[in-house]
LUMTOR-200290 format. One record per residue (C-alpha): x, y, z. Coordinates in steps of 0.001 Angstrom, whole numbers, padded with zeros to 6 digits, always signed. Last residue first. Layout:
N
XYZ/...
This chain:
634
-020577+051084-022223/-019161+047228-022780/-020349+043963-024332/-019520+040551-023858/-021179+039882-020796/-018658+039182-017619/-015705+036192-017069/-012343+038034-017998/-011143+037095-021515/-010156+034282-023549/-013563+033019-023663/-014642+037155-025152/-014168+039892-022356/-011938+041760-024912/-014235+041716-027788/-012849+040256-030823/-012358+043341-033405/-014672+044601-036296/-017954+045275-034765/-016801+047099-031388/-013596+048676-033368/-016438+049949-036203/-018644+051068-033224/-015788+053022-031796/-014749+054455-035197/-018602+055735-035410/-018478+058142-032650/-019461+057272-029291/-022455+058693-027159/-022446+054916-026251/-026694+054776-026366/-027150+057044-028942/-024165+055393-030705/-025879+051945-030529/-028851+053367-031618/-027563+054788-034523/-025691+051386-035310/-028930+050076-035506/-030740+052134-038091/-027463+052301-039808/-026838+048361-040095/-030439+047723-041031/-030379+050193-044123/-027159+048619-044783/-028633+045276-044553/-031707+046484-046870/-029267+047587-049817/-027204+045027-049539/-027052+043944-053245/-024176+042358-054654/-021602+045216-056453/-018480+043792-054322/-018538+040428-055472/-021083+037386-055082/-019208+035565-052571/-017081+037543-050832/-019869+040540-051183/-022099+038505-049354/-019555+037075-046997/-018942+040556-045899/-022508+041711-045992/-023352+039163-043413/-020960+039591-041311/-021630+043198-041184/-025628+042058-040154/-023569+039601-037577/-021548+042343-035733/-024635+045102-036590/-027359+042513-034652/-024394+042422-031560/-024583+045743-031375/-028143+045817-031037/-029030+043306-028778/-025979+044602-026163/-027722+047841-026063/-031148+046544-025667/-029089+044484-022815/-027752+047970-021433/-031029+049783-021682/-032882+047025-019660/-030109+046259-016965/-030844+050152-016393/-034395+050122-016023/-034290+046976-014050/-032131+048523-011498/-034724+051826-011818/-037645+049682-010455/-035459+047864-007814/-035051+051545-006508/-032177+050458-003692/-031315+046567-004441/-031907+044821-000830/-029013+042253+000086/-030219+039412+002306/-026990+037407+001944/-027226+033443+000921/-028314+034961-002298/-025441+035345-004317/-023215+032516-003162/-025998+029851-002680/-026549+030823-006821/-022911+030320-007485/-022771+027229-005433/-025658+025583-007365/-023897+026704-011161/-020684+025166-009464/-021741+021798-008442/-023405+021642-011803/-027020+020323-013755/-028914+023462-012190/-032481+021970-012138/-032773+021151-007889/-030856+024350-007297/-033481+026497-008787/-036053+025700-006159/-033896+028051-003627/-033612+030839-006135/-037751+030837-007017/-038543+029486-010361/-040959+031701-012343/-038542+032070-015266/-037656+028022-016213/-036159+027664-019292/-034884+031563-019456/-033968+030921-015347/-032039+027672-016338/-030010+029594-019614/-029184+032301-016950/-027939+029973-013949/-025723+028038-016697/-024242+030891-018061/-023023+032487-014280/-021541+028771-014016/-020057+028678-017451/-018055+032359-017122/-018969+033782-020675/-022498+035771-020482/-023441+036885-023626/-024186+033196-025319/-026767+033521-022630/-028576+035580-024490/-030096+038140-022539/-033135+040792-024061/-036240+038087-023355/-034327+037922-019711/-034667+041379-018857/-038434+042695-018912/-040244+039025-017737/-037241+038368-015217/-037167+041770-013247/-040291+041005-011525/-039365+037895-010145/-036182+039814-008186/-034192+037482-005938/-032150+035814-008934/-032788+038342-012048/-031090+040742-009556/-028193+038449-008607/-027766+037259-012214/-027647+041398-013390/-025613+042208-010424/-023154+039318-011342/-023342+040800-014836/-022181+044323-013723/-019243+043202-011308/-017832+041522-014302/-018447+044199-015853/-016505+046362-013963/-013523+044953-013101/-012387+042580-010756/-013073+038520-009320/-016324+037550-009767/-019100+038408-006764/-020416+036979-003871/-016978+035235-003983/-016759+031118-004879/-013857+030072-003435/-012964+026882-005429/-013479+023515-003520/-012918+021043-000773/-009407+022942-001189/-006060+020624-000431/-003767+022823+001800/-000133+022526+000670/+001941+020533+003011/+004055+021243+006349/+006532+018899+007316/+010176+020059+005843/+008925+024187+006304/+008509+023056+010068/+011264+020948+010318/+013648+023874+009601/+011663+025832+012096/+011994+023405+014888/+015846+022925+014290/+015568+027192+014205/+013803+027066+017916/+016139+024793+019341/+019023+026529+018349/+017400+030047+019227/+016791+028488+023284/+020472+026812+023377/+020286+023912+025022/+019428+022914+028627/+017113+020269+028520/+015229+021909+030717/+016070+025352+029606/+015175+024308+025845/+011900+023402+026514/+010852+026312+028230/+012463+028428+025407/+010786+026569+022346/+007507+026361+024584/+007665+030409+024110/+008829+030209+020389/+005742+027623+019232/+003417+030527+021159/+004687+032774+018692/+004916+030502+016257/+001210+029594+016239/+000869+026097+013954/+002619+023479+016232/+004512+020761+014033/+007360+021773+014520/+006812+021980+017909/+006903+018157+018292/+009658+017684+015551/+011838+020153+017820/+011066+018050+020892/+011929+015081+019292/+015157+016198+018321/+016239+017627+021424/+015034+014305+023172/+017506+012366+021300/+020209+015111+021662/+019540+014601+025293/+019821+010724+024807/+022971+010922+023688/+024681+013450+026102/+023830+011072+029139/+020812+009526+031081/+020405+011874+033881/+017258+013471+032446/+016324+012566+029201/+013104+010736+029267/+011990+013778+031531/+012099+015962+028021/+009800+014194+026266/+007339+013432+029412/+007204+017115+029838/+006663+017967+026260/+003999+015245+026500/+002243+016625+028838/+002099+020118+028250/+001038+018917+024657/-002205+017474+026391/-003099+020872+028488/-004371+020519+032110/-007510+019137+033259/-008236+020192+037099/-011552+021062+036327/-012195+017017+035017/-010509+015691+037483/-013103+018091+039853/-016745+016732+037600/-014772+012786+038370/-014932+013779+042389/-018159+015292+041971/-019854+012187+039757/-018784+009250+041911/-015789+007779+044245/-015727+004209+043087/-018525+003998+039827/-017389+006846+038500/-013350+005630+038784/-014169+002373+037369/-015847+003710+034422/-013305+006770+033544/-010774+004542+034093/-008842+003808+037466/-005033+002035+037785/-003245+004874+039073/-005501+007045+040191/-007275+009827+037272/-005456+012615+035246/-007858+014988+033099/-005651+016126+029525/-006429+018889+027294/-007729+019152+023742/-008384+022938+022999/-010079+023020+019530/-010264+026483+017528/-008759+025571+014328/-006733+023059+016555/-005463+024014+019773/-003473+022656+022779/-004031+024722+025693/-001481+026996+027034/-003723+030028+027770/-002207+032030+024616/-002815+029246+021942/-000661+026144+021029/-001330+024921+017917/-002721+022321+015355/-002605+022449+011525/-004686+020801+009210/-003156+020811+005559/-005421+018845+004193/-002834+015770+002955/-002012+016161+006647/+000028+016694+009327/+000588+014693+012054/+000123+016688+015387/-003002+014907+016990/-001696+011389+016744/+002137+013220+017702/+000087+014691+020742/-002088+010779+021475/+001416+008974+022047/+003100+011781+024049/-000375+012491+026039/-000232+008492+026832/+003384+008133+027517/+003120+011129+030149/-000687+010289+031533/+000596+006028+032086/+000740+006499+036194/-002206+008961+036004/-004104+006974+034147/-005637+009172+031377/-008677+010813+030562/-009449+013432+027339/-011291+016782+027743/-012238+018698+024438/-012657+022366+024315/-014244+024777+021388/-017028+022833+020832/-019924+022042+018454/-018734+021619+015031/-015099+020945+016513/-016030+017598+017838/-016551+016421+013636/-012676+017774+013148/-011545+016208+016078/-012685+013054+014889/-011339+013678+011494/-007949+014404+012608/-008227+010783+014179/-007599+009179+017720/-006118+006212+016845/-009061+003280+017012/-010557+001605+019591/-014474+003879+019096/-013742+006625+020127/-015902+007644+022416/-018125+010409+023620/-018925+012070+026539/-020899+015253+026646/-024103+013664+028647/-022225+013807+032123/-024618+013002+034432/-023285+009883+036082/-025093+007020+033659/-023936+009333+030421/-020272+009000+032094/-021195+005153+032853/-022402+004737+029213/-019120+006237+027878/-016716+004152+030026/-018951+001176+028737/-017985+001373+025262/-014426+002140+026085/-011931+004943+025113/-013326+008116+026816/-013763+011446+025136/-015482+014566+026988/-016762+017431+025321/-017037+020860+025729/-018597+023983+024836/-021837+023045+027282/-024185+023978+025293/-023069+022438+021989/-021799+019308+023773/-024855+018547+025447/-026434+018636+022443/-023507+017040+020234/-023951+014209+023090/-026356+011728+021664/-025627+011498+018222/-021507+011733+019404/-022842+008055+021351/-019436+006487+019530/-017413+009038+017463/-017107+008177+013452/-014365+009025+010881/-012088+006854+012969/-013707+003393+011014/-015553+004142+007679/-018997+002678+008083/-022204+003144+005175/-020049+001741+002528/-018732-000342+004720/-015995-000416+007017/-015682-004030+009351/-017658-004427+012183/-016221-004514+015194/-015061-007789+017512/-013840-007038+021166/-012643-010000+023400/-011549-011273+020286/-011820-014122+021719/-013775-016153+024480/-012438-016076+027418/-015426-014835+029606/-018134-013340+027653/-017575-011154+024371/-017816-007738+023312/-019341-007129+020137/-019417-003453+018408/-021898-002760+015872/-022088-000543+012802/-023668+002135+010738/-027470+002679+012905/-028905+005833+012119/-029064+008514+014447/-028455+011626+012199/-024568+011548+013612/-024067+008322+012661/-024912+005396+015087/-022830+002934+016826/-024816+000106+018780/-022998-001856+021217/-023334-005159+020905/-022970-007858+023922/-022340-011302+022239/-022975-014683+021683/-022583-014760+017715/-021916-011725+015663/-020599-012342+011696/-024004-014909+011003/-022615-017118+008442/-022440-017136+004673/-023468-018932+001643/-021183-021346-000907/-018281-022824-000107/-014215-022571+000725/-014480-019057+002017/-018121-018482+003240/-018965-014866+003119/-019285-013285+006481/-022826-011689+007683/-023452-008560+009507/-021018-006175+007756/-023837-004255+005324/-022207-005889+002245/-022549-008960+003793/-026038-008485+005267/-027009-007427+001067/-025638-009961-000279/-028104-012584+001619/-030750-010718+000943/-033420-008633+003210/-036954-010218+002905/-037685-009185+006057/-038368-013476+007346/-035535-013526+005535/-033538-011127+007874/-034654-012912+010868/-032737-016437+009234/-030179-014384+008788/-029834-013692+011702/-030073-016693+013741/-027569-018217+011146/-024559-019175+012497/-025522-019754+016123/-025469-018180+019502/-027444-015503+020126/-026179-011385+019334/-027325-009480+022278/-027941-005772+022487/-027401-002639+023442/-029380+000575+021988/-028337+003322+023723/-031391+004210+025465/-032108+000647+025993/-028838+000295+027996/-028993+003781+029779/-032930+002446+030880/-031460-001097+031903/-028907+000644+034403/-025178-000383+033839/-023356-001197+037032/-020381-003360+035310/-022165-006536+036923/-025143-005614+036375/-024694-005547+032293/-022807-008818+032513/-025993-010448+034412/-028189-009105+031212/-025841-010436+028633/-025485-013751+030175/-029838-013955+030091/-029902-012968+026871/-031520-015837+025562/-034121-015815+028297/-034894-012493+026270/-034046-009230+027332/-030824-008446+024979/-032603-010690+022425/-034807-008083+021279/-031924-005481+021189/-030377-007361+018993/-033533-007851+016348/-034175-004280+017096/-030478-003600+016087/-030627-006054+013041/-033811-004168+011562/-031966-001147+011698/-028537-002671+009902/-030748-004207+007124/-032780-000845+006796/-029558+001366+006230/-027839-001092+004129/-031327-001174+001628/-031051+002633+001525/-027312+002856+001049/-027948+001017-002206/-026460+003516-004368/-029126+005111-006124/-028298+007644-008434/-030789+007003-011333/-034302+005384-009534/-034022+001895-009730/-037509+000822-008393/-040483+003313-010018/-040883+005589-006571/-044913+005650-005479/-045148+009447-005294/-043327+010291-001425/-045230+010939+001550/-044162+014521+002902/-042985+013645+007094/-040041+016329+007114/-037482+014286+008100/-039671+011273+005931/-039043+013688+002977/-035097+014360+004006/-033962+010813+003477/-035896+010421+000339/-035004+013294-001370/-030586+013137-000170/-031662+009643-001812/-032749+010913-004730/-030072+013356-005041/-027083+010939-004296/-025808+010730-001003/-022310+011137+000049/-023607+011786+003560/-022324+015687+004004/-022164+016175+000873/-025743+015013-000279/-027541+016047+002962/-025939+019987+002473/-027237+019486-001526/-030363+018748-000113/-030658+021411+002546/-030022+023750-000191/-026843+024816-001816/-023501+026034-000666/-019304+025194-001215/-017342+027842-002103/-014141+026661-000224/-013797+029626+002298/-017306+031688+001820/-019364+028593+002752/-022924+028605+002041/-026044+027512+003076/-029625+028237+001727/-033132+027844+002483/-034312+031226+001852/-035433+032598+005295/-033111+030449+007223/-030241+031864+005412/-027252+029371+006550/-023734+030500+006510/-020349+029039+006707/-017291+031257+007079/-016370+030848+010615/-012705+031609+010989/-010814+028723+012417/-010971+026710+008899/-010653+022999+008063/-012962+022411+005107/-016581+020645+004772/-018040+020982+007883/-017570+024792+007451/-017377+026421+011019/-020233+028623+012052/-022778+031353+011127/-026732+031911+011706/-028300+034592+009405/-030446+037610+010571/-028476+039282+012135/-025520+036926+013007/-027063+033417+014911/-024341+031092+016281/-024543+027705+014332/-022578+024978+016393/-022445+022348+012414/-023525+018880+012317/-026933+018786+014059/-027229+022319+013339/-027810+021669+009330/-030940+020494+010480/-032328+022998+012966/-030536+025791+010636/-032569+024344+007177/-035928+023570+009126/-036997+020777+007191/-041109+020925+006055/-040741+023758+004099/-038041+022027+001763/-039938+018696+001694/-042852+019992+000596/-040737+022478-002623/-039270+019076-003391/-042896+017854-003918/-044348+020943-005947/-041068+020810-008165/-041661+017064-008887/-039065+014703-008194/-036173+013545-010545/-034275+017002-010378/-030620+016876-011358/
């Protein structure tokens, strides 16, 4: 996998503090002396994930996933390995060997990533020219101070159809490359394309490492769409993303909560009033994923509705919330009546008839929105209550209506315990049988929910049972964090010995390369397994007793294994010798051999020599078909 030199990877890697960086994504909570939280990569309520800060490593003990701050960039971002290189080196400020163009793996995200930056300083340029001049009076009009609107990056797309694209030659930046990016629409009946942004306010949206992945436009007076996004690209993909969630996951992080608003300028008035947790998302459905990226670094997530519109709303957003999914991602209800999700409490702040979060901030201020937001009640709360309120005093029909609704609601709610205690609330308001209600939702329940999809296999800290297995894991594990134990043990393994691939791989990498360190020997391990086997057996700082004696012992065993396997092929031999030159060919020196070793074998079994004749004559039971371990046995 490597296409940098070990020296230059091993730069990179010292210069990126693995739990600083993998923090941005993931609220890490130290553990001795490891730092644990949610894997980014699965749904989970149980932190699994770990990061070793001393070695460079993560890994996740639910779906197996780990690796080095490279192979967390690569997942996380979809990167290939060079880029994963690249992005990380100018993290950690190590210049680069001049790169030969091309480089294997290279998507072109690089090249998207500069056209979008260069467009958001050649936006944000504009914003305070003469050009900008509507822009700028828009801005004071909705109350938004200059410095919140250079913080965030705001901007002003001029008028015309090329303005730029004729910036983004002066950059030498192509013409396929601002359509691919989003920022230019290809012509439909001709040749060329046209400026996609054209007299408008843009918002900037950034990813969660800061980097610029789309715009939003908001236009002036009539003009329509009042709101024009950019479209998903391969650097885009609309409700994965949360805007200003760059900005916030701080805040976020230390204040357990965040706050989600719908509009652009809702969020820059909450930043504007003190309240640095808000995010927003971005027009679309609020998404499973969404909640999934707010769940790195809270436990509770605040949501604003007009207080006039709060029932249809929370009903609306709670069967969002409580769709399941291809991933199996189930929400609940937990003990203090908030709505939860692996962990996630979403609940619901009411404001006046007619107010958003903007409006309402700039009317009465920060304390009264800081006591909407204390009074915030639980989402599913509302729409259980707006469910059954339909139904009140408008005949038997449309209480069977809302009897079915409310069963698919809680359904859909993970915790049946607290499922069965909404199941009775419910079912006294609408006055139905409580255990009626409560099978209905049951029924649905085993109807709706779907097989969780893994991210990938579990990988354990060691294979599955038995004793060898447990033995050769040991013996990769040692040979892994010991750099003594290589120059004794790994001249005696072949790893024809070892039979599950990824434990295989590791060994035939350390024989080719035996003064690697663990953490550098992700970066030559060809699999996603090999690399997630190795996170797996060193993410733990395990200390091996007598280390001296250890190697001892992995040293008599392999000498073992060398010489029984020398009397399986030396009996070979004489077998096919005799085969093919009959029974009175020579073997005079191959039996001599076969003794000398066999005795050794026996010393070392204290067996007799019907056990060595089953070990020479018979498959060995921990062969390809067998358990994963070394083929041998004491």
């Amino acid at each position: 996998m490597a296409t940098y030199s070990a020296a230059v990877l091993d730069d990179i890697r010292a210069g990126v503090d693995i739990v600083d960086f993998v923090g941005r994504f993931v609220n890490l909570r130290k553990t001795g002396a490891n730092w644990k939280g949610l894997c980014p990569f699965h749904g989970e309520k149980t932190p699994s994930f770990m990061v070793n800060p001393k070695k460079g490593i993560f890994h996740c003990f639910g779906c197996g996933v780990g690796g080095d701050v490279f192979g967390f960039l690569m997942r996380q971002d979809r990167l290939s390995f060079p880029e994963a290189v690249r992005a990380l080196a100018k993290t950690a400020g190590v210049a680069l060997p001049e790169e030969r163009g091309g480089q294997p793996g290279d998507s072109g995200r690089e090249e998207l990533f500069r056209a979008m930056d260069l467009a958001a300083r050649f936006y944000a340029e504009m914003l305070w020219t003469p050009a900008g001049e509507r822009a700028q009076k828009y801005l004071v009009e909705r109350g938004i101070d200059p410095e919140v609107a250079r913080r965030f990056g705001l901007g002003y797309a001029p008028e015309g159809w090329d303005r730029l694209a004729d910036f983004m030659r002066s950059e030498k930046v192509g013409e396929d490359t601002l359509v691919a990016a989003g920022l230019a629409v290809q012509r439909e009946n001709r040749g060329g394309s046209y400026d996609r942004f054209r007299n408008r306010l843009l918002f900037t949206i950034r990813d969660l490492q800061s980097r610029v992945v789309a715009f939003g436009g908001r236009a002036f007076g009539d003009d329509q769409p009042k709101y024009l996004n950019s479209p998903e690209t391969p650097l885009y993909t609309k409700g994965n993303l949360l805007y200003a969630a760059d900005v916030a996951r701080e805040t976020m992080r230390a204040k357990n909560r965040a706050l989600i608003v719908e509009g652009y300028v809702d969020c820059l008035m909450a930043h504007q009033h003190g309240f640095t947790e808000t995010v927003a998302a971005l027009g679309t459905a609020f998404t499973p994923a969404q909640l999934a990226l707010l769940r790195r670094y809270c436990d509770e997530v605040v949501t604003f509705f007009d207080a006039d519109a709060a029932g249809q709303k929370a009903a609306e957003r709670a069967e969002e919330l409580l769709e399941p999914t291809s991933g199996g991602f189930a929400w609940a209800v937990n003990r203090s009546g908030a709505f939860d999700g692996g962990g996630l409490r979403v609940k619901v702040a009411l404001l006046p008839a007619g107010h958003d979060p903007d409006t309402f901030l700039r009317a009465a201020g920060a304390d009264a929105f800081a006591e909407r937001i204390a009074g915030a009640r639980s989402l599913l709360s509302y729409a259980l209550e707006r469910t059954i309120r339909d139904a009140d005093g408008t005949g038997q029909r449309a209480r069977a209506n809302a009897f079915a609704r409310v069963a698919l609601m809680l359904s859909k709610v993970g915790d049946a315990e607290e499922a069965a205690a909404l199941s009775r609330e419910a079912a006294t308001r609408l006055g139905v049988d409580a255990t009626q209600l409560w099978f209905e939702a049951q029924r649905l329940s085993t109807s709706l929910r779907k097989p969780p999809a893994p991210v990938g296999k579990a990988t354990a800290a060691a294979p599955t049972s038995g004793d060898d297995k447990k033995l050769v894991t040991k013996l990769v594990t040692l040979l892994l964090v010991d750099l003594e134990a290589r120059p004794v043990l790994l001249p005696l393994l072949e790893p024809s010995d070892v039979v599950h691939p990824a434990l295989r791989e590791i060994v035939e990498t350390l024989k080719r390369l035996p003064e690697t360190p663990a953490t550098a020997l992700l970066a030559e391990l060809a699999s996603d397994e090999a690399r997630h086997m190795v996170a797996a057996l060193v993410v733990e700082d395990t200390t091996t007793p007598d280390p001296r004696a250890s190697i001892e012992h992995f040293r008599r065993r392999l000498e073992f294994l060398g010489g029984r396997r020398r009397v399986r092929d030396l009996s070979r031999s004489i077998g096919a010798a005799q085969a093919s030159q009959g029974v009175h060919a020579s073997v005079d020196d191959d039996l001599l051999a076969v003794q000398r070793d066999s005795a050794r074998v026996y010393q070392h079994q204290g067996g007799s020599a019907q056990v060595v004749d089953r070990a020479v004559d018979h498959p060995h039971p921990m062969g390809p078909d067998g358990p994963q371990g070394v083929q041998g046995h004491e």
